[in-house]
N, C-alpha and C positions, 0 to 999 in steps of 0.2 A: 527263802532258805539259803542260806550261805555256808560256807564249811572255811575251816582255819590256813590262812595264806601259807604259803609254800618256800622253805626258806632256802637259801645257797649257802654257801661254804665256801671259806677256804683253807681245802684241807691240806696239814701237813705230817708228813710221814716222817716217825720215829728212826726207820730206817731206809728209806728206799727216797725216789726225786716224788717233789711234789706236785699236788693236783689240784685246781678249782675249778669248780664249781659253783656257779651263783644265781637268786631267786631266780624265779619263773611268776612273770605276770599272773597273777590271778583275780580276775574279773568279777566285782558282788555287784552282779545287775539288781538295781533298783527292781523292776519286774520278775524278777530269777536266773538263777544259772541256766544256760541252755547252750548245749551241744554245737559245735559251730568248727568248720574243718575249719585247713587255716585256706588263707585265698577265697574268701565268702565274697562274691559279688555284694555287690547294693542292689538293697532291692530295685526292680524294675519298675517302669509305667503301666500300671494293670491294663488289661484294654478297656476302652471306653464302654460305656454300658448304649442301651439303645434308644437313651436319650441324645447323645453323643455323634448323632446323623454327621455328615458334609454339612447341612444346614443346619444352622444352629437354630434351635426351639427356642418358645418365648421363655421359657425354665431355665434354657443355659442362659439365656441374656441376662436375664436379673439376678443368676447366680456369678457369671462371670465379668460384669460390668457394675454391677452395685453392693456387691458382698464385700467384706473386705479381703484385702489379699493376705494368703497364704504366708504369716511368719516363720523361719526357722532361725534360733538363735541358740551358738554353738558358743561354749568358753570350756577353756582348761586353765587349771590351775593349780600350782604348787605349793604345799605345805612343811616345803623347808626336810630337815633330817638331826638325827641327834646321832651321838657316837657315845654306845656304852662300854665299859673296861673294867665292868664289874664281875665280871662271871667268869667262870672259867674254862679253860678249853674240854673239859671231859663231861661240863652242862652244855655247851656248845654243841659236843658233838651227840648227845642225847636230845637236844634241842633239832639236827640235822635229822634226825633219827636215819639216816644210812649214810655209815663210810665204811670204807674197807679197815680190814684190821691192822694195828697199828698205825693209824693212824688217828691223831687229833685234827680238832675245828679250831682254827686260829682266828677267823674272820667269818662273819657270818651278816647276813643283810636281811632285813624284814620289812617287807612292805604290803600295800595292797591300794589293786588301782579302783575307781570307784566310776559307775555312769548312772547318773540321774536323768531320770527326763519326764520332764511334765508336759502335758496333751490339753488341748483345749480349743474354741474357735466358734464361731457363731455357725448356726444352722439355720437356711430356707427349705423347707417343703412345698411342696408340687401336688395337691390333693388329685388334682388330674392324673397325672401320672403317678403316683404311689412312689415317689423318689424324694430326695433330700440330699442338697449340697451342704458342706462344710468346708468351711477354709481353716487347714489347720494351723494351728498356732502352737509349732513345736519347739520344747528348750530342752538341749543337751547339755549335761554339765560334764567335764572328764577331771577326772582331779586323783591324786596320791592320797592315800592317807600319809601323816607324818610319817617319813622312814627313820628305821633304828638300822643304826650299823655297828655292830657288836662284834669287839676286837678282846682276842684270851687276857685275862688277867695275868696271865703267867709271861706276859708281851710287855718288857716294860714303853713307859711313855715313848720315854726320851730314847730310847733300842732304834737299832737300824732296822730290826723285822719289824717290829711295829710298824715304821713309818713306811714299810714295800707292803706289806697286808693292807694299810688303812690307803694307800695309794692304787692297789691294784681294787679292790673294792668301789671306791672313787670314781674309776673309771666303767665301771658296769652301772653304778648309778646315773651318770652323766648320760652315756647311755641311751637310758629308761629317758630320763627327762628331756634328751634332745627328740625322742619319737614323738613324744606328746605333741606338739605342735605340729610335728606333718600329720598325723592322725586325725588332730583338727580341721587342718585346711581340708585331708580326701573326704570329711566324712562333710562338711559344709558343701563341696562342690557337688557331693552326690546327691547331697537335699535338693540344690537348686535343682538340678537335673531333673530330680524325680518330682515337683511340686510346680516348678517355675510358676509360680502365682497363681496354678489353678487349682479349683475346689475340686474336693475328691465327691464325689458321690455315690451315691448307694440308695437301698428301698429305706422307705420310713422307716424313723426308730432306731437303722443301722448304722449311721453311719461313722460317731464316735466308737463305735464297737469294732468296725470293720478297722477303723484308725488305730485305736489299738492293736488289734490283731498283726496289723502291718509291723508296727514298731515289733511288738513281741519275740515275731518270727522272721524277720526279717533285721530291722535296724540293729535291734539288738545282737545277734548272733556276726553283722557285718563290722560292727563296730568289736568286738572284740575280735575277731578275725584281723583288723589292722591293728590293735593295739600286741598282738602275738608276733604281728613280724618284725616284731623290735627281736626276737630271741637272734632272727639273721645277724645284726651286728653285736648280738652278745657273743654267739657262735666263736665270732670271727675274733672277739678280746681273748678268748681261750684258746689260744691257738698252742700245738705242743711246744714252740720256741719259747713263749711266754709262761707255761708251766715250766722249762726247765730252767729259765731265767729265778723266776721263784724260789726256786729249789736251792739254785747254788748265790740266790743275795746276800749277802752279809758274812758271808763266810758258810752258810749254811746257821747262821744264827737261831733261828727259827726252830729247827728242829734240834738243834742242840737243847734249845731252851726246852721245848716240848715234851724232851725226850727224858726227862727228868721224870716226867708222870710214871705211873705205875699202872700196869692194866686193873681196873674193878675187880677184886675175888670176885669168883662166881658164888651167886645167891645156894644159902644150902638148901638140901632137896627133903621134897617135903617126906615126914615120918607118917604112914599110914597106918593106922589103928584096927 
């Protein structure tokens, strides 16, 4: 189940200093969306079950000396962005669906982050013992969909507002895409952490299921918990010097240009019979 990504703005006021606002990561887990503060630890080492003695059984030995080892293999990757200048700022700001009044969408960015991951690995059972190792063999992918960054029609090209909207947007995107790789590297070190080449085990039957489980409610919710704390250096590009910088670029070009719009009559009210 996925719902429709979440857009940003940048908006500017007909009459007063300008404000932006821009996308907020939104995360379509391959397994589903799922609830996750932000600051989500990695999941942990479960404890060993009570096959998992000081001395190792003849079960761990041929589980953790002949089985093979535990893969994790982690990529992220970029699918580039396009700049639309088709539309215009009063779709924009219908598009934003909340800005304050009087004000237009000059700038707007559309994206959506994406984690795949596929599960898999050989399994030994233990008829003795009612147990089964697995070494997992896990692939996370993190990847963008293609970003749209959509600039008012009413902005010409060659304008100075144009090129301070399509410039301060630029740098929210850059952003996004510099977190991507640190995201990579904590969510690899956490693998190792948690797996370091040993087989997970569990009772017969369970133990891709238990593997599963893990990802589900655990990786999954950690991994978008570090893809959120990219908002900390979005935070910090919005800062109120750089809204008022905004505001007063080009002369106030921006909202001269915008200010030409006219507000939407209101829809008339319906006639009841």
């Amino acid at each position: 189940m996925s719902k429709p990504p979440r857009h940003g703005a940048c908006l500017i006021p007909v009459r007063r200093g300008g404000r932006c606002t821009f996308f907020r990561l939104l995360l379509l887990l391959a397994a589903g969306l799922l609830p996750c503060a932000a600051g989500q630890a990695a999941p942990a080492t479960p404890a060993a079950p009570a096959a998992h003695a000081a001395k190792r059984t003849p079960f761990q030995i041929r589980c953790e000396d002949t089985i093979s080892k535990t893969v994790s293999v982690l990529s992220a990757k970029k699918n580039g962005y396009t700049i639309d200048n088709h539309l215009s700022a009063r779709t924009l700001t219908v598009m934003k669906d909340v800005a304050p009044a009087n004000t237009y969408v000059a700038g707007l960015t559309k994206t959506e982050s994406k984690v795949q991951i596929a599960l898999d690995g050989p399994i030994l059972q233990d008829t003795a013992s009612g147990y089964e190792c697995v070494a997992p063999q896990i692939e996370i992918e993190l990847y963008y969909v293609p970003v749209v960054i959509y600039i008012a029609k009413e902005l010409p090209v060659d304008s100075c507002a144009y090129k301070e909207v399509l410039a301060h947007e630029m740098r929210h995107l850059q952003a996004y895409t510099d977190h991507l790789p640190k995201v990579e590297a904590n969510v690899r070190d956490a693998l190792m952490k948690r797996f370091a080449d040993r087989p997970l085990y569990a009772p017969s039957g369970t133990a891709m299921s238990a593997l599963r489980h893990e990802v589900d409610n655990g990786w999954l919710p950690y991994i978008k918990a570090e893809l959120a704390m990219v908002e900390v250096d979005q935070a910090a590009i919005d800062s109120p010097e750089e809204y008022e910088r905004l505001a007063k670029s080009c002369g106030g070009e921006a909202a001269a240009l915008l200010g030409k719009l006219r507000p939407a009559p209101p829809a008339a009210p319906a006639i009841k019979k």
